[in-house]
C-alpha positions in Angstrom: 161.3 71.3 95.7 163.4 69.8 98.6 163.6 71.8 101.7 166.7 73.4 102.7 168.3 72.2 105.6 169.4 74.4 108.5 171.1 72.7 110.9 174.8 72.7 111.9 177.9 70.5 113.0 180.5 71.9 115.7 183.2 70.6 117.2 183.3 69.1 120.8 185.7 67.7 122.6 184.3 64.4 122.3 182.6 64.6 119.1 180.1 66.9 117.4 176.9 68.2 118.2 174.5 68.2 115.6 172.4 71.4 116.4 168.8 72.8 115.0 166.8 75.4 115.2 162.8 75.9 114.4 161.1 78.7 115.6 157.0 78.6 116.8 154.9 81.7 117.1 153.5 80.0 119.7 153.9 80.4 124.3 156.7 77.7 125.5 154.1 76.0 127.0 152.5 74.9 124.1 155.3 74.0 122.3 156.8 72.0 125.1 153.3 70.1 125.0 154.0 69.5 121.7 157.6 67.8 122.5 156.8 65.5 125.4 153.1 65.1 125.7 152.3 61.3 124.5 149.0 62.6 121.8 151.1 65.5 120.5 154.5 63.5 119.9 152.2 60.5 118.2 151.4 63.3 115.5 155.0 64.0 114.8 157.3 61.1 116.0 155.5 58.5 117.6 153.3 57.8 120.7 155.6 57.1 124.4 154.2 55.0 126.9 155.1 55.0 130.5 155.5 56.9 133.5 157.7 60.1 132.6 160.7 62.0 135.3 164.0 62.6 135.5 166.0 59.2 136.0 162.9 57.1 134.7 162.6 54.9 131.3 159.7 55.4 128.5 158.8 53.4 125.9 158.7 55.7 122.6 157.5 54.4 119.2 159.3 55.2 115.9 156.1 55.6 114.1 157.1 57.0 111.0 160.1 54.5 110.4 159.9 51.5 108.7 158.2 48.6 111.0 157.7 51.7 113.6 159.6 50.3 116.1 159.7 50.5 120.0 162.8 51.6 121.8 163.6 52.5 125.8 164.2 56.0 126.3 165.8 57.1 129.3 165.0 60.7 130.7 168.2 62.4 132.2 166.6 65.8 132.6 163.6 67.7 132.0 163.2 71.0 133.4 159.6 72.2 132.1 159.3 74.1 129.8 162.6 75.2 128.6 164.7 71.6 128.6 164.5 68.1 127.9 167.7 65.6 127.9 167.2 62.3 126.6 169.4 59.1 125.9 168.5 55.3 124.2 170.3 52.6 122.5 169.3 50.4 119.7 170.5 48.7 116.6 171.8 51.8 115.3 174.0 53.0 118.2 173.8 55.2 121.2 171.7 58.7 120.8 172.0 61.5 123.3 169.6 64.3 122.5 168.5 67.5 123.8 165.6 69.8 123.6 166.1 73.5 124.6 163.0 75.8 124.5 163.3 79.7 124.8 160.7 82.2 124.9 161.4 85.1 122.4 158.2 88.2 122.5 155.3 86.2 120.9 157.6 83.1 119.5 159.2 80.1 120.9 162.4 78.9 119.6 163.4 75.3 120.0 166.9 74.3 119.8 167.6 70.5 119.4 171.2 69.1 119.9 172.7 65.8 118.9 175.4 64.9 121.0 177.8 62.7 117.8 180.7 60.6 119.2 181.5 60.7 115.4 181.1 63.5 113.4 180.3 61.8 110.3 177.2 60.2 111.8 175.7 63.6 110.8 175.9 62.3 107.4 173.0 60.0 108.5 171.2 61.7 111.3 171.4 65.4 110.2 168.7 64.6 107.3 166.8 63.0 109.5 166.1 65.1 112.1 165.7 68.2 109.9 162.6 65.8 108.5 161.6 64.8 112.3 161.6 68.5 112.9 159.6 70.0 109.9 156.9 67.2 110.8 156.4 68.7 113.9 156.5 71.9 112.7 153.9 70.5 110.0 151.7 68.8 112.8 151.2 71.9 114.7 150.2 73.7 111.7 147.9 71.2 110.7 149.3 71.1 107.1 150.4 67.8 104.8 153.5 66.0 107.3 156.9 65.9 104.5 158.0 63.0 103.2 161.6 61.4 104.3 162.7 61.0 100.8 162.8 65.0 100.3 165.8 64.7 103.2 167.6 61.8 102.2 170.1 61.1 100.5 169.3 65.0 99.3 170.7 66.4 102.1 173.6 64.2 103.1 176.1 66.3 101.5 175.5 68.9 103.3 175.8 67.7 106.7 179.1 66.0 105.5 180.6 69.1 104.3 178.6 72.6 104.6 176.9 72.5 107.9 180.6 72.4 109.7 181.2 75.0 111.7 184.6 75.4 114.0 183.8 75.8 117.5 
């Protein structure tokens, strides 16, 4: 069975955000260990190398893509533990992402925003991301990670069409 995706696509005055929830029944802490420390993100995303801050450039390894490639990623803001802003460039464009972390009683929610100077890009990245996101979820959990063709192209339709909202 595929898993459902959750995400949404609103309007901006320069694009779309792509935006996603997961929730952890976990303290912030933890989960924000789970986002930007180097061992934890190697479980879910790939390993970063370099010296982390606001204004400063990491290294961050694509591990599960194909060839798991190195890109530069630059920090523009990280406020521990509730937010981390990030931007890079590669081959595929320009990505502008956002982590937001709130504590909620005895779970954490994590809110993840795709800044999209083109909507339809969330076509592409929506599927994607969802996948990025339930391996983390799956990493913490200690359970089997997903696999990337249970996303895509299963879930493309719906980030071209149903995950629209107006805003």
């Amino acid at each position: 069975m595929s898993p459902r995706p959750t995400g949404r696509v609103r309007s901006t005055a320069t694009g779309a955000d792509l935006v996603i929830t997961r929730s952890f029944r976990a303290p912030i802490e933890d989960v924000w260990q789970s986002v930007t420390a180097s061992e934890s993100t190697a479980r879910w995303i790939g390993p970063w190398e370099g010296e982390a801050g606001p204004g400063k450039t990491v290294r961050l390894q694509m591990a599960f893509e194909q060839g798991a490639p190195w890109c530069d990623v630059s920090i523009d803001t990280c406020e521990p533990p509730r937010r981390l802003a990030v931007s890079a460039k590669d081959d595929h464009g320009e990505w502008r992402l956002e982590l937001s972390l709130a504590a909620k009683g005895e779970t954490t929610e994590l809110t993840f925003i795709q800044r999209l100077a083109d909507p339809a890009l969330a076509g592409d990245v929506g599927p994607g991301w969802e996948y990025y996101l339930d391996m983390l979820v799956a990493s913490r959990l200690g359970e089997p990670l997903p696999s990337f063709a249970d996303y895509y192209p299963a879930q493309r339709d719906y980030y071209l069409g149903d995950a629209r909202t107006p805003c």
